[in-house]
C-alpha positions in Angstrom: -18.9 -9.9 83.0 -18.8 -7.8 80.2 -15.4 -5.8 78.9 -14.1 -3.0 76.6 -14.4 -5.7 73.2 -18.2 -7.1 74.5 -20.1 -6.9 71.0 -23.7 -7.8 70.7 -24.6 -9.5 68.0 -28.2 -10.2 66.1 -27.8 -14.2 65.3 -30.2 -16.6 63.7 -29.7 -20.4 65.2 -30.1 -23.5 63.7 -33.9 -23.6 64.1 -34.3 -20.2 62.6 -34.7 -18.2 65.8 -33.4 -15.1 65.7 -32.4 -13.2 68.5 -29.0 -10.6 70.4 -26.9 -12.3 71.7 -24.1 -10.5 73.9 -20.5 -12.1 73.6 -16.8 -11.4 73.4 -15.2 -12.5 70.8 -12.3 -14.9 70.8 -11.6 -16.1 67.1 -12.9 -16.3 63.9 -12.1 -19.8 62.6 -13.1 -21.4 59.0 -14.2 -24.9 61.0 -17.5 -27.3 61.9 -18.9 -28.4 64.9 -22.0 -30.2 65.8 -24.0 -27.7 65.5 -22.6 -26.4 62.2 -21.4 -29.2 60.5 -20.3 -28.2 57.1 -16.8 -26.4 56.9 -17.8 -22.7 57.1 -16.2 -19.4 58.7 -17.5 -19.3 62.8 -17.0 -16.6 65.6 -16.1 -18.7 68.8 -17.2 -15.9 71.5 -17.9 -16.2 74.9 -21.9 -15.6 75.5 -21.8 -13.6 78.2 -25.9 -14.9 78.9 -24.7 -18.6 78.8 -22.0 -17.8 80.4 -20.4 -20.4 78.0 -17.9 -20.5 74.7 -20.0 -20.5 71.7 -20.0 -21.0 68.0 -21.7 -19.0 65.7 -22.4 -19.4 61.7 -20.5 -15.8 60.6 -23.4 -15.9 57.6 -26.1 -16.0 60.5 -25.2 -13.2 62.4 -26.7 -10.3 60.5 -25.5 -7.2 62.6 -23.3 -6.0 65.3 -23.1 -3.3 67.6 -22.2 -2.4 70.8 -23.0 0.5 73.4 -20.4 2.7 72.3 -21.0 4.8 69.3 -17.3 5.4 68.8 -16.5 1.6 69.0 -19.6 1.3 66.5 -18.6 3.1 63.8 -15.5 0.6 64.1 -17.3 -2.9 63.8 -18.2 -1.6 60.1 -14.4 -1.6 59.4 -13.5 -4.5 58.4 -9.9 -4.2 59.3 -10.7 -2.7 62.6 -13.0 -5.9 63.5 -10.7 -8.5 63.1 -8.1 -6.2 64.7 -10.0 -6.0 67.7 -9.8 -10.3 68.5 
């Protein structure tokens, strides 16, 4: 169920498909996983469509939003971004 820091997020995976995603996120962490498996800066976020914890490549997700305009204007912030975790 989505909350007040639910972003979406326009992400391209590891087999070039791009497409929103809608997650909360939880961390940004300079890691690898399986799916990413050189050391590189990741949002873990929940998926709120997967219903799952995810990984995503920070230099694959090409925008964020959300539906408030007010909150918006914030994600271009960068001090107010990482604020929000």
């Amino acid at each position: 169920m989505p909350d007040s820091k639910d972003v979406y997020i326009l992400y391209t995976n590891y087999k070039g498909e791009t497409q929103t995603r809608h997650v909360v996120p939880k961390a940004m962490l300079f890691t690898s996983t399986s799916w990413h498996p050189e050391d590189q800066w990741c949002l873990l976020a929940y998926d709120l469509d997967k219903e799952q914890d995810r990984f995503f490549a920070l230099k694959d997700v090409h925008k964020w939003w959300t539906t408030n305009k007010d909150k918006d204007a914030e994600l271009n912030e960068p001090e107010k971004l990482f604020s929000s975790f």
